[in-house]
TORRONU-680965 format. One line per field, with one value per residue (C-alpha): residue number from 1; x negated, y negated, z negated. Coordinates in steps of 0.5 Angstrom, whole numbers, plus 500, padded with zeros to 3 digits. Layout:
N
nr [NUM, ...]
X [X, ...]
Y [Y, ...]
Z [Z, ...]
//
This chain:
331
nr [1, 2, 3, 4, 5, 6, 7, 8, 9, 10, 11, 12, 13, 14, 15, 16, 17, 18, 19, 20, 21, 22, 23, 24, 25, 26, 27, 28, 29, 30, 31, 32, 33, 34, 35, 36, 37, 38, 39, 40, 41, 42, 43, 44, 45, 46, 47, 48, 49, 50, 51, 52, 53, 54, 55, 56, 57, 58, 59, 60, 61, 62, 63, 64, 65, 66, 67, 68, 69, 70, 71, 72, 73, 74, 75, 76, 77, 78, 79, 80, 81, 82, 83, 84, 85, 86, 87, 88, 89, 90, 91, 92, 93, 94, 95, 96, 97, 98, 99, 100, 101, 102, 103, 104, 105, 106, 107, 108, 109, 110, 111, 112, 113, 114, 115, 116, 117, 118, 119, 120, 121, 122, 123, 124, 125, 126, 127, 128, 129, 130, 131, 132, 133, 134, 135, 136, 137, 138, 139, 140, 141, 142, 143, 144, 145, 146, 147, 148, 149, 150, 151, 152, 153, 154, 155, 156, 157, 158, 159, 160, 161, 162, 163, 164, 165, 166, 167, 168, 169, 170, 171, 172, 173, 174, 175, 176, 177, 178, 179, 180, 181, 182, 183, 184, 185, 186, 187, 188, 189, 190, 191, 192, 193, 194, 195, 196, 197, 198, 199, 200, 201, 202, 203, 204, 205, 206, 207, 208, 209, 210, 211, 212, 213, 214, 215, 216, 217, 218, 219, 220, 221, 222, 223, 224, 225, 226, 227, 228, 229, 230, 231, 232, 233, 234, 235, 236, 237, 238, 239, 240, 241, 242, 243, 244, 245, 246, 247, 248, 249, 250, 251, 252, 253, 254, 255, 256, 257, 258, 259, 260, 261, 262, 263, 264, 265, 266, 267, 268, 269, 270, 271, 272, 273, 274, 275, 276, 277, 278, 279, 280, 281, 282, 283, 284, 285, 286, 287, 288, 289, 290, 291, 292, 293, 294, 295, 296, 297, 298, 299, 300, 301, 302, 303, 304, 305, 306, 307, 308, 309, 310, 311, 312, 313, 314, 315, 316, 317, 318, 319, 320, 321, 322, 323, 324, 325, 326, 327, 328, 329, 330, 331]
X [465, 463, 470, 466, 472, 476, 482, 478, 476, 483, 487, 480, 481, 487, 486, 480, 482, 489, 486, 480, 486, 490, 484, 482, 489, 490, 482, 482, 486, 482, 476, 479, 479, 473, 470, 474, 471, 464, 464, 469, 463, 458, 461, 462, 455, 452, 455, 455, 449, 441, 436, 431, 428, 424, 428, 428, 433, 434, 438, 436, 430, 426, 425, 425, 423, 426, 426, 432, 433, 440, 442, 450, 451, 457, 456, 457, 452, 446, 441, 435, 433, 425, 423, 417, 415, 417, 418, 418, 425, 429, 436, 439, 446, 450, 458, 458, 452, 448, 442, 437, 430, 426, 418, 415, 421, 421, 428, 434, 441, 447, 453, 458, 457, 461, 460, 455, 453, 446, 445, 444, 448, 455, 458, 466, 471, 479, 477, 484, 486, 481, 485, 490, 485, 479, 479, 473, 469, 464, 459, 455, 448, 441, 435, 433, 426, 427, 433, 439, 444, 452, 453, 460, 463, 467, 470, 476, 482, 482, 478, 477, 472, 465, 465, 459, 456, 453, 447, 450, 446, 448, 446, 447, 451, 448, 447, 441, 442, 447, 448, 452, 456, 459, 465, 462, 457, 452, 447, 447, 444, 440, 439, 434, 431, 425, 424, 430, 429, 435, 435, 437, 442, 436, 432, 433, 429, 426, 431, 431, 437, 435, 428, 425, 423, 419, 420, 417, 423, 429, 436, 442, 448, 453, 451, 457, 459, 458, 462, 461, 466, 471, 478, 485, 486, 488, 494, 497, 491, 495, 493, 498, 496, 492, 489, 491, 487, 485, 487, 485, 480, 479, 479, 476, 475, 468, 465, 459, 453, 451, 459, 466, 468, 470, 470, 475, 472, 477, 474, 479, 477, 479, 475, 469, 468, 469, 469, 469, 473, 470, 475, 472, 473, 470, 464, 460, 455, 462, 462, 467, 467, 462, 456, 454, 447, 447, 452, 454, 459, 462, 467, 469, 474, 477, 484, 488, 482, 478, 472, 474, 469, 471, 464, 462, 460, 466, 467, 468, 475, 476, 473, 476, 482, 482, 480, 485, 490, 488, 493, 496, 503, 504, 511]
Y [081, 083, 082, 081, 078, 080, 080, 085, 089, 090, 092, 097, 100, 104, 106, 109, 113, 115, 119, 122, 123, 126, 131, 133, 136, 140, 143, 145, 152, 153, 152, 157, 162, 161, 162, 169, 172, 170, 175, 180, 180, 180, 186, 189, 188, 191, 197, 198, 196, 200, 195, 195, 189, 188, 182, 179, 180, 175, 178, 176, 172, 178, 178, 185, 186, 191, 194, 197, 202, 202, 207, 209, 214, 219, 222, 215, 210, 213, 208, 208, 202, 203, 198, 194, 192, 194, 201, 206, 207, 211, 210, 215, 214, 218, 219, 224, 223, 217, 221, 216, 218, 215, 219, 216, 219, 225, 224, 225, 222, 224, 222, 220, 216, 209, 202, 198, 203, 202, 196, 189, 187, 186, 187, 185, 191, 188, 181, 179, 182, 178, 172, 172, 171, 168, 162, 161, 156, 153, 150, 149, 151, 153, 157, 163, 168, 163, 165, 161, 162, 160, 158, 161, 159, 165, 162, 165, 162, 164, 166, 174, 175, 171, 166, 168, 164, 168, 165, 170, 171, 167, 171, 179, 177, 180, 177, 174, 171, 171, 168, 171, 165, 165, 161, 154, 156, 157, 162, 169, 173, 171, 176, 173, 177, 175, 180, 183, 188, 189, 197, 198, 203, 209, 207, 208, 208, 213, 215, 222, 222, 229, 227, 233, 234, 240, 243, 238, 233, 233, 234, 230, 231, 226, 220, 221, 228, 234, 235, 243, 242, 237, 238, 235, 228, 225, 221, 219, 214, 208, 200, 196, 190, 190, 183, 180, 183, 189, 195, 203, 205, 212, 216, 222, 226, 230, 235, 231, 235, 239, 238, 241, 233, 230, 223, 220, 215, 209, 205, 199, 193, 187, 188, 185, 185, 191, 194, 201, 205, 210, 213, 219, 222, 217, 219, 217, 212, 209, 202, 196, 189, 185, 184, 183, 182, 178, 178, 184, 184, 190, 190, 197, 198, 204, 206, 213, 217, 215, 210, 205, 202, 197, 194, 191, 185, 181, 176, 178, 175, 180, 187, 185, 184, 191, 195, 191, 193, 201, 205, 212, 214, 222, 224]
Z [514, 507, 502, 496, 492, 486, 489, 495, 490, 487, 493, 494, 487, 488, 496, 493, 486, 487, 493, 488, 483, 488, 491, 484, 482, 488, 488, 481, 483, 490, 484, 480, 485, 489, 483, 481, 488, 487, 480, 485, 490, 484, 481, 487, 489, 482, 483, 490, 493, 491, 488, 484, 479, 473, 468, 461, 455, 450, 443, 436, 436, 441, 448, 451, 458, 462, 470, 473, 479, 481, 487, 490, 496, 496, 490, 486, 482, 480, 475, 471, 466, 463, 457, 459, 452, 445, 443, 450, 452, 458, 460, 465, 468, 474, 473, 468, 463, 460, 457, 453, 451, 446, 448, 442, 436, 441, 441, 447, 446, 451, 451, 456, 461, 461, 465, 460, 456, 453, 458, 457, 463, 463, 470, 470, 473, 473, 475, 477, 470, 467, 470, 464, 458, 461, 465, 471, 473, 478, 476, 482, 484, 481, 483, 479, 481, 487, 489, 491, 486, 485, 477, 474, 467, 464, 459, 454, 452, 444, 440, 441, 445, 448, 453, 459, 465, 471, 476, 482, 488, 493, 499, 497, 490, 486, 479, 478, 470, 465, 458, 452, 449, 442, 440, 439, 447, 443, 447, 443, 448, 455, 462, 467, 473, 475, 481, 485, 493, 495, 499, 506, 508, 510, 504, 495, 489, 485, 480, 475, 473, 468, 466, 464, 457, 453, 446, 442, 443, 438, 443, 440, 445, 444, 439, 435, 434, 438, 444, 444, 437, 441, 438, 440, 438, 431, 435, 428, 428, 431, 432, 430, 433, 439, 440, 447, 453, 450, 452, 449, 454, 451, 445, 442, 436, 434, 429, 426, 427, 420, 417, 417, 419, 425, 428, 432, 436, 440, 445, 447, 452, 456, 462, 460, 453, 449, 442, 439, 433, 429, 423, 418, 412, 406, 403, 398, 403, 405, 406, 406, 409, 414, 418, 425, 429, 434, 438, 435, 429, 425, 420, 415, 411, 407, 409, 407, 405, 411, 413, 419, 423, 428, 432, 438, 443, 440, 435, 428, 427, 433, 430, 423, 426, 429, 423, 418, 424, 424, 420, 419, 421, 421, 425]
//
């Protein structure tokens, strides 16, 4: 029989909540960690398996469609991306070099090859390390390209770095969407696949890690400096204040083609987000203060008789903070 009275419905109430209250509190961490091995699979799966697929890039008020082919054997990780739309564009890159062709300028760029150089999508490394700076978040299914998909909210614990949400392939982990979002989640930047093949092991893509290119094209080798006139870095240079995860990841210190001057550059990252660090000498085109676009923001300031540039895919407060912090401190 049915208890339809108040006093029914009191003793039901605690029987009820104080046992959701209580599985709540214990699945929060077990959510945390599903979480966190959903972008550990997906980061793995990114750069371990070979696949090839056409997806859309949303950024500044455009929409650029791109094609991928990613390939890994023994050798390591091989990948092409060709624009679709918009001013033709090619970007190769194997475990030495990323070389990027611009057919109509005539132009060719080499530079070192770095994870998430040149490409729109952002692929996580130390996961675990993540963990300290950012927390992770299921939030639950969706479809996209009419695949399954498992929906993670990257989200940062301060104000240094972006928030991201992944859509991760629920079959072979792969991601199949991302959104970039700003300090108040607002969406900065979209990436959306809408076709994806997945290779067999006796299978791979077409990809031409050294694109053949005749006289008529410009070569510029390395996007900052030459490296055939690398010299000893500068380590007078230091950061005084790292803001919190960041880690310097590399630096370097080139000749500028067509002067006696050299740039060094520092690359600092948390694992996900990460920033760059141009000091050279001041000239008379040297510029000081703020500007962003999108999701990339800039800060210059001039220090000891050099033009310092912080820049990347980082709040501003976290690229101004870098470059008031740069100073130098002779031995």
């Amino acid at each position: 029989m049915r208890n339809n009275s108040a006093a029914g419905r009191a003793d039901l109430l605690p029987r009820v909540v104080i046992p959701l209250l209580l599985a709540s509190c214990v699945s929060a961490p077990a959510l945390a960690d599903e979480a966190m091995q959903w972008v550990q699979k997906m980061s793995d799966a990114m750069r371990g398996l070979s696949y090839s697929g056409n997806f859309v890039y949303m950024h500044d008020n455009q929409l650029e469609s791109m094609q991928i082919s990613h390939y890994r054997d023994a050798d390591g990780e091989k990948e092409r991306l060709l624009s679709l739309n918009g001013e033709a564009r090619e970007v190769f890159r194997d475990n030495q070099n990323l070389t990027c062709i611009w057919p109509s300028s005539r132009k060719v760029v080499v530079d070192l090859s770095r994870k998430n150089s040149f490409s729109p999508i952002f692929i996580p490394d130390d996961i675990a390390r993540l963990e300290k700076f950012y927390d992770m978040k299921l939030l639950g299914m969706d479809r996209v390209a009419n695949h399954n998909t498992v929906v993670v909210h990257i989200e940062p614990r301060d104000t240094y770095r972006y928030g991201i949400k992944f859509w991760i392939n629920r079959d072979n982990h792969l991601m199949m969407k991302s959104s970039l979002l700003d300090e108040q989640y607002r969406e900065i930047e979209q990436v959306m696949f809408t076709s994806l093949r997945v290779y067999g092991d006796d299978e791979k893509p077409l990809i031409e890690t050294l694109p053949k290119i005749d006289e008529s094209y410009t070569m510029v080798r390395y996007h900052r400096g030459d490296s055939s006139k690398s010299v000893e870095v500068d380590n007078a240079w230091q950061l005084s204040h790292t803001p919190g995860g960041f880690w310097r990841e590399s630096v370097l210190r080139r000749m500028i083609p067509g002067t006696e001057n050299f740039v060094q550059q520092m690359v600092y990252t948390d694992g996900l987000a990460s920033l760059s660090v141009f000091i050279e000498r001041e000239t008379s085109d040297s510029l000081s203060g703020a500007t962003s676009m999108g999701a990339v923001n800039a800060y210059m300031r001039i220090h000891a008789n050099h033009s310092i540039t912080a820049i990347g895919e980082v709040p501003a407060i976290t690229v101004k903070e870098v470059a008031e912090s740069i100073t130098y401190r002779q031995q």
